[in-house]
C-alpha positions as CSV (number, residue, x, y, z in Angstrom):
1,X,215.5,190.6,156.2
2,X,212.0,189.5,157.3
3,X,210.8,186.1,155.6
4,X,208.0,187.1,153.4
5,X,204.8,185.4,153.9
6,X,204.1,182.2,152.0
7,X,200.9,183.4,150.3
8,X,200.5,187.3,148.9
9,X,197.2,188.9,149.7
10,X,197.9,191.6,146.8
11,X,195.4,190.5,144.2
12,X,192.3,190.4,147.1
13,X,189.8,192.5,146.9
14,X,186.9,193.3,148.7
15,X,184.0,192.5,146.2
16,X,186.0,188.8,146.3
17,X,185.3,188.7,149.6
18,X,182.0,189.7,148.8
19,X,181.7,186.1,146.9
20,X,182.8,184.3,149.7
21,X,179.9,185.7,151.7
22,X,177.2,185.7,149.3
23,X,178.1,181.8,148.6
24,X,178.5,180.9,152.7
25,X,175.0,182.9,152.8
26,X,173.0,181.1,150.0
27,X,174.8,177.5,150.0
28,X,175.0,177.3,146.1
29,X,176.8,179.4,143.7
30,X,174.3,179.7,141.0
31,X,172.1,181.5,143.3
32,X,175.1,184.0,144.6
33,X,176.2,185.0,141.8
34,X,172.1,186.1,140.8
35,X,172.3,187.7,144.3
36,X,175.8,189.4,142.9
37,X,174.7,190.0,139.9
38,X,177.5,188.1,138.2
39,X,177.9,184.9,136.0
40,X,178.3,181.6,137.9
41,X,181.4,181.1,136.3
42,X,182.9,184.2,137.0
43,X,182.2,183.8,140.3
44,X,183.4,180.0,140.8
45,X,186.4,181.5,139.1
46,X,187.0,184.3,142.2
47,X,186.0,181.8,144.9
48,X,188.9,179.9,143.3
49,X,191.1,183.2,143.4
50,X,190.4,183.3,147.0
51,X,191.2,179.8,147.9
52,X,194.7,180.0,146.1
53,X,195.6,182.8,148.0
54,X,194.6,182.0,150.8
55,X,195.7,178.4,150.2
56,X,193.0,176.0,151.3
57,X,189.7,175.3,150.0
58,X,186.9,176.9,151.8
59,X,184.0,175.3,149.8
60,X,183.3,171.7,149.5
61,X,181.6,171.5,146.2
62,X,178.4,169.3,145.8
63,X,175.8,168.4,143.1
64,X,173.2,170.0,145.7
65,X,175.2,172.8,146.4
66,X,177.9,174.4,148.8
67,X,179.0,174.3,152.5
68,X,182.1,175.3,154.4
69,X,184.8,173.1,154.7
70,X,186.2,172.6,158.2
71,X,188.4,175.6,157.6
72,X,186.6,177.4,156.0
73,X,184.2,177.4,158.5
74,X,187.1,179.1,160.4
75,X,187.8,181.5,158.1
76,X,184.7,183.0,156.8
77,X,183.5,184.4,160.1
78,X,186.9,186.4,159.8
79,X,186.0,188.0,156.3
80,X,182.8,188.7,157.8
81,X,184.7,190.9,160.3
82,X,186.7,192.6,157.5
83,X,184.2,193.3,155.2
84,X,181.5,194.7,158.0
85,X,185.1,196.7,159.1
86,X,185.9,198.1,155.8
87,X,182.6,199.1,155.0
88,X,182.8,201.1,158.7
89,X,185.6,202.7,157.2
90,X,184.0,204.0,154.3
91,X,180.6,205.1,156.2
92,X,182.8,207.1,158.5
93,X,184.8,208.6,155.4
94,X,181.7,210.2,153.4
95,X,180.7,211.6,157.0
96,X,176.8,212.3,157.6
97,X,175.8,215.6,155.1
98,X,172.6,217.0,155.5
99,X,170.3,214.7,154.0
100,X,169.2,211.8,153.4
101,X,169.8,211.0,149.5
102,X,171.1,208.6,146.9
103,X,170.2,205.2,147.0
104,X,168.4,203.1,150.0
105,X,167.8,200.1,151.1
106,X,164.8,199.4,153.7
107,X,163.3,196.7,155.0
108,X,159.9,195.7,156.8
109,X,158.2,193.0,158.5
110,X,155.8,190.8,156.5
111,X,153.0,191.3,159.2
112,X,153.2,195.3,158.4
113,X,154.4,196.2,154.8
114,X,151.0,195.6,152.9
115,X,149.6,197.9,155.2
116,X,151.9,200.5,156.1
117,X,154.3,200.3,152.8
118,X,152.0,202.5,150.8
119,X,151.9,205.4,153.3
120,X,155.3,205.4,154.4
121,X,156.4,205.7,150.7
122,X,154.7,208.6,150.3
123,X,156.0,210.2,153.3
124,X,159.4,209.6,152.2
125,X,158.9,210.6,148.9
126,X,157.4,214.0,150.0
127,X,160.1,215.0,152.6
128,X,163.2,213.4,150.6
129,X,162.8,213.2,146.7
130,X,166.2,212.7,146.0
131,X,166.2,209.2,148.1
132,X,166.3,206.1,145.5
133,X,164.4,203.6,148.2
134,X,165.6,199.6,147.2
135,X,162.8,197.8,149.2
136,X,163.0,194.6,150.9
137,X,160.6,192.6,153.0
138,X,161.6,190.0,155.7
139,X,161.5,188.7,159.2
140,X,162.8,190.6,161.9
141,X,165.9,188.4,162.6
142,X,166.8,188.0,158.5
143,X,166.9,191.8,158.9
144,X,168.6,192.5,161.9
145,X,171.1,190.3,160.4
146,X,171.2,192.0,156.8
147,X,171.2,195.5,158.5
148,X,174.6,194.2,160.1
149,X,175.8,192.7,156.9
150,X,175.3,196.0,155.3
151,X,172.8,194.5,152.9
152,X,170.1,197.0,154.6
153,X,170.6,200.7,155.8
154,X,167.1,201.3,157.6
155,X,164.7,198.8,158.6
156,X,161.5,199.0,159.9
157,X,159.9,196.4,162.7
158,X,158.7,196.2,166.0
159,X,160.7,196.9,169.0
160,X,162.8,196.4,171.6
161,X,166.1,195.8,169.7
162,X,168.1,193.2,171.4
163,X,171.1,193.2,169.2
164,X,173.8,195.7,170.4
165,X,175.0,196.7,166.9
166,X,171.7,198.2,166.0
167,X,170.0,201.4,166.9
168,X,166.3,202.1,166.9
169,X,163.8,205.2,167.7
170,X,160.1,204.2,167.8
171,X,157.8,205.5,165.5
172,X,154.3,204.8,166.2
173,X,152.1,202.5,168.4
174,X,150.0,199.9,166.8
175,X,147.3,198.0,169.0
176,X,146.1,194.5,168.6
177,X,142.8,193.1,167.9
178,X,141.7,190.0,168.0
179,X,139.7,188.6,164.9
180,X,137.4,185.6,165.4
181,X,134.6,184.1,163.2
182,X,130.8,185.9,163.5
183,X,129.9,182.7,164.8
184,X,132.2,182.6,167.8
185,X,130.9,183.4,171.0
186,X,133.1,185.7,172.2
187,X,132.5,187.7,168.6
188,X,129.1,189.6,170.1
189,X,131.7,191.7,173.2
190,X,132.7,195.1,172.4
191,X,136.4,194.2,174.0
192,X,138.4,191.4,175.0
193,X,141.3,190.5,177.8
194,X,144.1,188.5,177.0
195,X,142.5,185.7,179.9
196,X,139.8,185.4,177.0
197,X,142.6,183.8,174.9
198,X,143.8,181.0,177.0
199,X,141.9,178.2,176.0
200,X,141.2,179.1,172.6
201,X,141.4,177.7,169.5
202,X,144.4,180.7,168.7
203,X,145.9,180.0,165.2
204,X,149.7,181.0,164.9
205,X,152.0,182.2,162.2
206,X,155.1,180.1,161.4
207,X,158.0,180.5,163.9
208,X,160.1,183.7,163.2
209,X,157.8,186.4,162.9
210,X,157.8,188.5,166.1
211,X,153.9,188.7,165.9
212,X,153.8,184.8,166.7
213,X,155.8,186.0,169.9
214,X,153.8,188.3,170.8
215,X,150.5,186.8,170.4
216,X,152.4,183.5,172.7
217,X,153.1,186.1,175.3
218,X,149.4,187.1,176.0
219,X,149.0,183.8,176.8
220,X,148.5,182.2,180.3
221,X,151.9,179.7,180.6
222,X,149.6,177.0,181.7
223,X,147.1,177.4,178.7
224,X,149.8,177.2,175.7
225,X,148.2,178.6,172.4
226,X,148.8,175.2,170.9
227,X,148.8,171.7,173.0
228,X,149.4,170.4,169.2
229,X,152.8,170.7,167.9
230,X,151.1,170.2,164.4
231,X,148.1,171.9,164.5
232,X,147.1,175.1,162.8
233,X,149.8,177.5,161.3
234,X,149.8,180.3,159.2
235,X,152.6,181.5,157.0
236,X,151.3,185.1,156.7
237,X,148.4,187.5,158.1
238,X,146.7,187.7,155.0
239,X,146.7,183.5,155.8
240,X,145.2,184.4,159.2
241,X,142.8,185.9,157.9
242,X,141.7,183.2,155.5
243,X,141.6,180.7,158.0
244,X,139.7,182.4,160.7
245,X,137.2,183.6,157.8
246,X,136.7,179.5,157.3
247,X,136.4,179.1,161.3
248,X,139.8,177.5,161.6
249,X,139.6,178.9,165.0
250,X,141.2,183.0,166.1
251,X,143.9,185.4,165.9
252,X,145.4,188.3,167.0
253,X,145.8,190.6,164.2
254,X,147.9,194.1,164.0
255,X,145.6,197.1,163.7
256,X,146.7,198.0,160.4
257,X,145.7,194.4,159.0
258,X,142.2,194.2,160.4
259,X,141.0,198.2,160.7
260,X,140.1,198.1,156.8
261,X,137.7,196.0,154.8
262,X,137.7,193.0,157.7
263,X,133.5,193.8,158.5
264,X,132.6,194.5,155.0
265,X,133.4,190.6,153.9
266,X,130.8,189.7,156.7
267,X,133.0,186.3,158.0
268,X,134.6,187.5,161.0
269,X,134.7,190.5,163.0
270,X,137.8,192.3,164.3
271,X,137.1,193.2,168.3
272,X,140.0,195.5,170.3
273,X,141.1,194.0,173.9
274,X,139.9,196.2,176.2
275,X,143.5,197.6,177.3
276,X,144.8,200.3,175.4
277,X,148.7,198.9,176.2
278,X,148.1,195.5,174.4
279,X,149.9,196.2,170.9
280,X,153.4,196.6,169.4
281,X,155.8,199.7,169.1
282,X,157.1,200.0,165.8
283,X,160.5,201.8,165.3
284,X,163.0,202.1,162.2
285,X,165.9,200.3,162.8
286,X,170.0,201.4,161.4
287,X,173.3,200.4,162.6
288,X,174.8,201.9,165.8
289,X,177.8,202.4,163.7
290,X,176.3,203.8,160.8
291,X,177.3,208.1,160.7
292,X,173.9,208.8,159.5
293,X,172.6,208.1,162.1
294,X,171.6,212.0,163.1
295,X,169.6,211.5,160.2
296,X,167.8,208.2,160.5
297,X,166.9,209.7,164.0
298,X,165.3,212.7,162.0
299,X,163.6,210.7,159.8
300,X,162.4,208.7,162.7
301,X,160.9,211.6,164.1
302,X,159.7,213.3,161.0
303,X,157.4,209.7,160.4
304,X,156.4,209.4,164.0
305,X,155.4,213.2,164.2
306,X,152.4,212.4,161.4
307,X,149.4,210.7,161.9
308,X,149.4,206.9,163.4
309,X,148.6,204.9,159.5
């Protein structure tokens, strides 16, 4: 007769699993179990669950918070595997249907939801009532990664996808402008080149958002956007905005964010470069795994067959 193992894995379940993730994710209990939607204590008390069974500790507690132990760090990549497995499992159980329905969950860019949120609600709405939309709003490599740890089903950002375990069809083309004080010399041309930017005063947003990126990659490599490590930086485009109305210096701006309201304040003026190709491809985003994916692809092309925003 085979030895039986030391520790039984009987009383493990996924949601405790669950735990271990949201507490690896957030480094503190009190704000996974909020994320969980659980007590602290009756989470601690799980985590605990875990450990015994598993017989090690995978937390070193602190008044600051939580990190991995040594082996935990080990371990927890290895219920990320099972949980992101099992929840395969269930995707390709239910199977696909017809429709898209029941609950949601979506995420967008920062640099597009204020703008584009409203009509793509409505568009959703109108073709699927019966879709309960949770809505989430993040930077593109937060929701690539909560798209793989099932947190998100859809997401919606600008492409190419780089990550293998994620699917994407594009959904409409959105073209840069760049927005400079009234003052500002180059303010008075009817379109710009993306030469006109190297030298300038460009102000960036915070590292992480794919529009800093993109807005570095107009620029010559031998005139660098910023020389100074420290100097300006925005932490949104509304920010942007703001700064190049006060004559911080310039940006580039998406479309959506400049095409409405930015010559009736009278500070700056939005001007387009003069090549139609300089811009962004947004697409909506699901996992490659995902068995819905026939319908994500539909919904893709329902939104991209409408007017651009």
């Amino acid at each position: 007769m085979a030895t039986p193992p030391p520790h039984s894995l009987a009383g493990l379940t996924l949601r405790d699993l669950d735990y271990v993730l949201a507490v690896s994710r957030t480094g503190h209990f009190g704000r996974a179990a909020r994320l969980c939607g659980v007590s602290q204590p009756g989470l601690s008390e799980q985590i605990r669950k875990v450990e015994a069974l598993l017989g090690c500790a995978l937390f070193e507690r602190g008044r600051r918070g939580a990190r991995p132990t040594q082996r935990g760090a080990t371990l927890i990549p290895l219920v990320e595997r099972i949980v992101r497995d099992a929840h395969v499992l269930m995707e390709q159980a239910h199977g696909t249907g017809h429709d898209l329905s029941g609950s949601l969950a979506l995420g967008i860019i920062p640099t597009l939801a204020p703008y584009y949120m409203p009509t793509l609600l409505r568009r959703i709405r109108a073709a699927h009532p019966d879709i309960a939309l949770r809505l989430t709003e993040d930077r593109t490599p937060d929701l690539a990664r909560h798209l793989l740890d099932y947190t998100l089903d859809i997401a919606i950002a600008a492409m190419p996808v780089t990550d293998a375990g994620i699917a994407a069809a594009p959904l409409f083309f959105e073209p840069f402008r760049v927005l400079l004080p009234r003052a500002h010399p180059l303010a008075a041309r009817s379109a710009l080149s993306s030469a006109d930017l190297d030298g300038a005063a460009l102000i960036l947003l915070d590292p992480g958002h794919c529009l800093r990126d993109q807005t570095v990659s107009l620029c010559s490599p031998a005139t660098p956007p910023h020389p100074d490590p420290d100097g300006p930086f925005a932490t949104s485009v509304e920010m942007l905005r703001y700064m190049v109305d006060a004559g911080e210096g310039i940006a580039v701006m998406p479309a959506l964010a400049v095409d409405t309201g930015t010559e009736a304040r009278g500070f700056s003026r939005a001007v387009p470069f003069a090549s139609p190709e300089i811009g962004r491809t947004i697409g909506l985003w699901w996992r490659a795994t995902d068995p819905r994916a026939p319908l994500f692809e539909n919904l893709a092309r329902e939104l991209g067959a409408q007017a651009t925003p």
